[in-house]
VMD Tcl script that draws the C-alpha trace (Angstrom):
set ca {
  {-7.44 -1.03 -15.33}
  {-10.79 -1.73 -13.87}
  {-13.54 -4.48 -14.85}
  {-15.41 -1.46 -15.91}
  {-12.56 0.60 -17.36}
  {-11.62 -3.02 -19.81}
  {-14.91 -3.52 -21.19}
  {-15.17 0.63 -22.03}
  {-12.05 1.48 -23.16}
  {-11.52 5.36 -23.70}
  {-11.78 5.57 -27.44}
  {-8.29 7.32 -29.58}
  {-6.69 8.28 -26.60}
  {-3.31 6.45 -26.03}
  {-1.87 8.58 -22.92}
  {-4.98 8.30 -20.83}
  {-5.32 4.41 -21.67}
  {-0.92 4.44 -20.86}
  {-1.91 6.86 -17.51}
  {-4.85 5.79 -15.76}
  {-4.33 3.93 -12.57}
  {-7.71 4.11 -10.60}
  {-7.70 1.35 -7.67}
  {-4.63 -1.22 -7.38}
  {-3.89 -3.17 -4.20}
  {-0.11 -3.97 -3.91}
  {0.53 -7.09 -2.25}
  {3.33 -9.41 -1.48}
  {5.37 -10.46 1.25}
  {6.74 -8.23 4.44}
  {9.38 -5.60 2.78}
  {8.88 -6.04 -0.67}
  {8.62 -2.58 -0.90}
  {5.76 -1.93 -1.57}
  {5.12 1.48 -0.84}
  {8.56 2.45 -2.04}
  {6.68 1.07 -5.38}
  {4.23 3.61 -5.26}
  {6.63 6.41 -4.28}
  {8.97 5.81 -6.79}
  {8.07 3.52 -10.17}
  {4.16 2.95 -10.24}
  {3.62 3.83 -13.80}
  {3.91 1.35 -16.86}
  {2.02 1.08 -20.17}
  {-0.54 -1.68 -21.06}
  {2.60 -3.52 -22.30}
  {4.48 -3.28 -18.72}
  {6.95 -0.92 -19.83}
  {7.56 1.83 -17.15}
  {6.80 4.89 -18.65}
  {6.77 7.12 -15.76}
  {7.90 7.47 -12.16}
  {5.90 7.64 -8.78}
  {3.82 9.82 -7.06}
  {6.88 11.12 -4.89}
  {7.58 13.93 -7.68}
  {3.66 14.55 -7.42}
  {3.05 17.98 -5.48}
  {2.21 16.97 -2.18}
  {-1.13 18.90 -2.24}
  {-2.33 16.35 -4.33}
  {-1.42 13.36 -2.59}
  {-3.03 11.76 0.55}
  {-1.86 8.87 3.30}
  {-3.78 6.76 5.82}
  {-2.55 4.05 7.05}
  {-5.91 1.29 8.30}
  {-6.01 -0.29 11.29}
  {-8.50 -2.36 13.91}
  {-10.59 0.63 15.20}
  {-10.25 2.76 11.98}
  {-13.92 3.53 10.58}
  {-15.97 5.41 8.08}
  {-15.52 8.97 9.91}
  {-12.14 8.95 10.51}
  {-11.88 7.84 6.39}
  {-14.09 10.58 5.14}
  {-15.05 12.78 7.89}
  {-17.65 13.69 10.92}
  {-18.80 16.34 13.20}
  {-16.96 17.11 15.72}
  {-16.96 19.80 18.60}
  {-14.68 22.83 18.96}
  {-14.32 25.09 21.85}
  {-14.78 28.98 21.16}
  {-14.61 31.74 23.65}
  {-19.09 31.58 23.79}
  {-18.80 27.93 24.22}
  {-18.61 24.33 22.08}
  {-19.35 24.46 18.37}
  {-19.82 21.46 16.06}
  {-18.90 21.42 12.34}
  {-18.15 18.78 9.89}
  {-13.93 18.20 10.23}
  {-13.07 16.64 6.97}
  {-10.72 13.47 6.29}
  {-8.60 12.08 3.98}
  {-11.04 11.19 1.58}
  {-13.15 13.86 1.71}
  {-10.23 16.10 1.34}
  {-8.77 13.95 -1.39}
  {-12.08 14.02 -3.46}
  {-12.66 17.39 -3.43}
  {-9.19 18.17 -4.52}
  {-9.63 15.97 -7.66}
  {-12.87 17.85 -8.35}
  {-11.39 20.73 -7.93}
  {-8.52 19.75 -10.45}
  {-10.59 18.28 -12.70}
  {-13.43 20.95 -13.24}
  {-10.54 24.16 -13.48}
  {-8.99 21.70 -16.68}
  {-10.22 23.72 -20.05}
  {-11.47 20.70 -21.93}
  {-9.09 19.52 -24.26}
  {-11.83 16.48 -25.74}
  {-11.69 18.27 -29.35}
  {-7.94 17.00 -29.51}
  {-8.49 13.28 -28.34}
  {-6.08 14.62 -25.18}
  {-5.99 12.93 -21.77}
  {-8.39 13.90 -19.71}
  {-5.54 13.95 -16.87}
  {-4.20 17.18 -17.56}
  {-5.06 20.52 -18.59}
  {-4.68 22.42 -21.66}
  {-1.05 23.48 -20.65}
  {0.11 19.47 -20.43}
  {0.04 19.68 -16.35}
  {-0.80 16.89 -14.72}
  {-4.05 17.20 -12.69}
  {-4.05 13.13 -10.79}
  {-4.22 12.67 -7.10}
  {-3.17 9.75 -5.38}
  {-4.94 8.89 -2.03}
  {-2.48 5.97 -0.94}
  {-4.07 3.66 1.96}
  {-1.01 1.21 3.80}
  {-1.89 -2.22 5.03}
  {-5.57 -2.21 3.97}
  {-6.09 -5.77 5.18}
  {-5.49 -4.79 8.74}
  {-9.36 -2.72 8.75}
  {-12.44 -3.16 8.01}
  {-13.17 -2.28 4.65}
  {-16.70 -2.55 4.35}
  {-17.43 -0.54 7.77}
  {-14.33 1.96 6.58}
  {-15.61 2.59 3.03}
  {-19.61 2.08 3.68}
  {-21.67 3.33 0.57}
  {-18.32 4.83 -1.04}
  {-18.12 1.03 -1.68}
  {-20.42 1.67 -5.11}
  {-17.97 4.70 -5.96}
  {-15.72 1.87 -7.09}
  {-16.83 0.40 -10.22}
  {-15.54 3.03 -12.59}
  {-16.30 3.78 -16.37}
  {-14.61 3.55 -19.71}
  {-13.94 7.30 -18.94}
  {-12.85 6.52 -15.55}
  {-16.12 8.34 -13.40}
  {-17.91 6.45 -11.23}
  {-20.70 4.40 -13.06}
  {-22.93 5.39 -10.48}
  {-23.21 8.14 -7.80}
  {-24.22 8.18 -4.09}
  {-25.85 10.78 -2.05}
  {-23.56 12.14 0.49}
  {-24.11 12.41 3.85}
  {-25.95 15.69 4.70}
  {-23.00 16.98 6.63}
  {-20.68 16.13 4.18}
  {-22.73 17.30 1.49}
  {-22.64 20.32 3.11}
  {-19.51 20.81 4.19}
  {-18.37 20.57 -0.01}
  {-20.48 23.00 -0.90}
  {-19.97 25.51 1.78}
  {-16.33 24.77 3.18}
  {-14.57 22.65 0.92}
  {-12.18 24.44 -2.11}
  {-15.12 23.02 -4.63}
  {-17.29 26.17 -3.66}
  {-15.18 28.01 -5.98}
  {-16.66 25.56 -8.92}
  {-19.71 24.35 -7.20}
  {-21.81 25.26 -10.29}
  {-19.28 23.19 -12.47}
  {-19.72 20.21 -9.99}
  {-23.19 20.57 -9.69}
  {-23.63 20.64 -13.26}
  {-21.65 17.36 -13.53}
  {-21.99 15.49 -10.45}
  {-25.28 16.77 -9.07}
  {-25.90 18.74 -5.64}
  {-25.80 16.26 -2.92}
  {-24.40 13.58 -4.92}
  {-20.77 11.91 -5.07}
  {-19.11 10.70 -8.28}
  {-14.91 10.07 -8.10}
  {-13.13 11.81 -11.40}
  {-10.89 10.02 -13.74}
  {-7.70 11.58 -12.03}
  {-8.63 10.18 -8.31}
  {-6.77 7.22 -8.00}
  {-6.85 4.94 -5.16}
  {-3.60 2.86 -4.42}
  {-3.39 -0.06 -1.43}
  {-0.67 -1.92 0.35}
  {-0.71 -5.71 1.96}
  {1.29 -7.39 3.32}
  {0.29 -11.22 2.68}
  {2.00 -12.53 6.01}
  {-0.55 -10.71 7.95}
  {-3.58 -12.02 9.22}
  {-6.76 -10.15 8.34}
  {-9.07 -9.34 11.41}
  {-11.63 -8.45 8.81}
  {-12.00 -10.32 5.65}
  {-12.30 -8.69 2.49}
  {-15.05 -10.16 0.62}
  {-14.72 -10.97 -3.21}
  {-17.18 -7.99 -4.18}
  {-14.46 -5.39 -2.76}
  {-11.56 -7.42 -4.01}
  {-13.15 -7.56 -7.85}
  {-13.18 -3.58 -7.73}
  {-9.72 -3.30 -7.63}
  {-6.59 -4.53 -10.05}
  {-4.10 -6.40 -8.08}
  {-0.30 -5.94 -9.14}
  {2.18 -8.46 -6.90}
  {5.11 -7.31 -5.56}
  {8.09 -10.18 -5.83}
  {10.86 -10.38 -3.65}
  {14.03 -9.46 -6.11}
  {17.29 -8.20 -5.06}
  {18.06 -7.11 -8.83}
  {19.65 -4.15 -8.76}
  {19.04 -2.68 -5.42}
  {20.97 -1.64 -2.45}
  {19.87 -4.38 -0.25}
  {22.01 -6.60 -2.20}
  {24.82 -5.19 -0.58}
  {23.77 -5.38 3.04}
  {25.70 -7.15 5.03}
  {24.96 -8.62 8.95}
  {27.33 -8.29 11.28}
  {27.46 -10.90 14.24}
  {30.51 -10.69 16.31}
  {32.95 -9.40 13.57}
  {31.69 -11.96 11.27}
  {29.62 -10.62 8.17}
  {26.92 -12.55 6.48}
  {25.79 -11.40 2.97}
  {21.86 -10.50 3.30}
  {20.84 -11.38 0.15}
  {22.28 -15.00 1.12}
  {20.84 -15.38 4.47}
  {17.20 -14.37 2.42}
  {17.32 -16.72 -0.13}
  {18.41 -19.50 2.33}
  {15.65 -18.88 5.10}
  {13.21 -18.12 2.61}
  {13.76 -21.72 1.18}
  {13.45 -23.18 4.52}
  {9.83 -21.03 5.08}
  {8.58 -22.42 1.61}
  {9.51 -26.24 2.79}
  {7.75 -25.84 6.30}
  {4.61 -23.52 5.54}
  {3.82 -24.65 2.12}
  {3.31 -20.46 1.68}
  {5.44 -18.14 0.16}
  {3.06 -15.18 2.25}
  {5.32 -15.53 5.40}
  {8.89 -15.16 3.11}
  {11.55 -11.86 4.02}
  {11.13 -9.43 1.31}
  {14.35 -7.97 0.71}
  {13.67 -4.50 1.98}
  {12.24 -6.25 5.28}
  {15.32 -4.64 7.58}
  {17.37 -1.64 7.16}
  {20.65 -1.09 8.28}
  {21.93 0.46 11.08}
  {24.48 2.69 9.56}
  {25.87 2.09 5.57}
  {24.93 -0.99 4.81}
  {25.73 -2.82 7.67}
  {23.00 -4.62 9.94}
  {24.34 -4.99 13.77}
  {23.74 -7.88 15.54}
  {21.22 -6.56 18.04}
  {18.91 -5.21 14.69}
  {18.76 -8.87 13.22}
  {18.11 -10.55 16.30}
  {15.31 -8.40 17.15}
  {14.14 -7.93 14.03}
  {14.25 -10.87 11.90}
  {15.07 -13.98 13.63}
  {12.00 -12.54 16.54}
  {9.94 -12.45 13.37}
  {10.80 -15.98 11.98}
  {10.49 -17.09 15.89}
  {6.91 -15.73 16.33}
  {5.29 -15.43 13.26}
  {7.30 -19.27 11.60}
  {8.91 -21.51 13.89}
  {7.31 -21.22 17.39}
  {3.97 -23.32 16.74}
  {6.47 -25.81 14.72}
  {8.74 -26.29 17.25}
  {10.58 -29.86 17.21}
  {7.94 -30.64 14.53}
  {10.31 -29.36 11.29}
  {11.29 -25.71 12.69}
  {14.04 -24.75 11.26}
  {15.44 -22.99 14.59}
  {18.30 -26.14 14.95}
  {21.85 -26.31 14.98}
  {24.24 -29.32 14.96}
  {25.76 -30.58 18.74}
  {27.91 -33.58 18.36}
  {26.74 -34.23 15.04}
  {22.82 -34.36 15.91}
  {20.54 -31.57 15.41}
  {19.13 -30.09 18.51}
  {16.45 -27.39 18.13}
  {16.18 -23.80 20.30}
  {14.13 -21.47 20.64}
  {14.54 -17.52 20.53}
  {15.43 -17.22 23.94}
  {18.15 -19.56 23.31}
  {20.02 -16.67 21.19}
  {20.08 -14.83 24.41}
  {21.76 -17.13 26.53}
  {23.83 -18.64 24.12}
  {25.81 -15.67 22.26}
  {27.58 -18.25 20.14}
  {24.42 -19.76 19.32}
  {23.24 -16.96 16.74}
  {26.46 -17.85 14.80}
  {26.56 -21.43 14.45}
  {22.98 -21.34 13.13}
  {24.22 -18.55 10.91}
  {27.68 -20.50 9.90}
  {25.16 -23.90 8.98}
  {22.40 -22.38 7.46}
  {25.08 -20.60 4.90}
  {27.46 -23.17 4.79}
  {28.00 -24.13 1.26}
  {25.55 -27.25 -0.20}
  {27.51 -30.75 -0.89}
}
mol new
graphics top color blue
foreach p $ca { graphics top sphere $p radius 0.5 }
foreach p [lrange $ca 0 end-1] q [lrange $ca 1 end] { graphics top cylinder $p $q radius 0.2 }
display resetview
């Protein structure tokens, strides 16, 4: 729940204080599975207990992707002009985005509910018990810019015990434009207008917006504390509890390795030499090849490149954990030692599992 949401709590009504989400960032280390989260068990009451399942039995008209990056900015989050060739020539008109099109399908789902407030109901469905939310899911937000990406959508944010937007924006003219001319909110537009005002923006209760980060990588844009306050923040451990990647096995030369071991091991060494759990293998990190078995050629590209580059390279000879025993002394190597030494990937397997004295 938000800052706003916990000091305004929505007054008798249990399922909407059990189903509101709004804005949750889900972080933890590299294949956690975080998204799989989202897809599959994202909904639990105030007391943690799941009470629902994810947004992958959601219709997928009401559910939206993007996935930041570097270069991605404000018009290719909500929308711009941009031209079109017709037989007469170029045209321009306002080509909408994922948020724009994720915001006007909330409206739109919102203002068709027949108000059920009389009953104390949730204001997240309609008088038939449907569900009306819509999920816009963003992937690695900590790899954009958020403050050029969300510009003045940034005040849309702070939400109300009754999960609206404290306060509204004015839309851009072409955007304001293009919902009341083009977008499926024409249908309602008196119904918005009413409510939100013309020109102006205001997210609904059932808009929910749901982040992934990975803490291993490092952000090119920081994201200051005012963004960060706006949204809840639910970590993602790494836990091999019932799930399949318990029974993955690696297979190096006809020898198999349990996953789940070789995880909990390296992840022990990464804790001793970075101090950090950010940098760990989540246990979702690699899949397998075929059943549940990970070939040789997967792992070595995969994981040990990734504890090479992103671990052990800058601690090389200086505690890297890239060593294996030669006459009884430790001698270190490096990644492109696994290439010209195929027994190499073995022995550092074999030690590494080898059973503590």
């Amino acid at each position: 729940m938000s800052p706003a949401a916990e000091n305004n709590p929505p007054k008798d009504d249990k399922t909407f204080e059990q189903e509101q989400t709004f804005q949750t960032i889900f972080f933890g280390a590299p294949g956690t599975g975080k998204s799989h989260k989202i897809d599959y068990n994202l909904f639990k009451d105030k007391d943690g207990n799941l009470i629902g399942k994810g947004i992958k039995e959601i219709p997928e008209d009401r559910k939206f992707r993007t996935t930041f990056h570097p270069d991605y900015d404000y018009a290719q989050f909500v929308g711009a002009y941009k031209p079109k060739r017709e037989s007469d020539g170029i045209t321009y008109s306002f080509v909408p985005q994922v948020f724009a099109k994720a915001y006007a399908t909330a409206w739109k789902q919102y203002l068709q509910r027949d108000s059920r407030d009389s009953i104390g109901a949730s204001p997240l469905q309609n008088d038939s018990g449907k569900d009306i939310q819509v999920y816009l899911v963003i992937e690695e937000i900590n790899r954009g810019n958020c403050a050029q990406i969300f510009g003045d959508i940034f005040q849309l944010l702070d939400r109300d015990g009754e999960g609206f937007s404290q306060y509204s924006i004015d839309a851009d003219c072409d955007f304001a434009t293009w919902l009341k001319e083009d977008s499926i909110l024409k249908t309602v537009w008196s119904d918005y207008e009413t409510k939100v005002g013309d020109g102006k923006l205001k997210l609904p209760p059932n808009l929910n917006i749901l982040a992934t980060m990975n803490t291993s990588d490092q952000s090119l844009f920081p994201m200051d504390s005012a963004f960060k306050r706006r949204f809840d923040w639910e970590y993602v451990p790494i836990s091999f509890d019932g799930k399949e990647a318990a029974n993955y096995q690696i297979d190096i030369d006809g020898s198999q390795y349990s996953w789940q071991n070789f995880v909990e091991a390296v992840n022990d060494k990464i804790l001793d030499l970075t101090e950090s759990e950010d940098k760990q293998l989540g246990e979702f990190f690699i899949k397998p090849d075929s059943g549940n078995i990970i070939s040789k050629e997967r792992f070595l590209g995969k994981v040990m490149f990734y504890l090479w580059n992103e671990v052990c390279k800058d601690e090389h000879k200086n505690g890297s954990f890239f060593r294996v025993k030669v006459d009884g002394k430790e001698e270190y190597f490096t990644f492109q030692g696994l290439y010209k030494n195929k027994d190499l990937l073995k022995q550092f397997m074999d030690e590494l599992l080898a059973p503590k004295t």
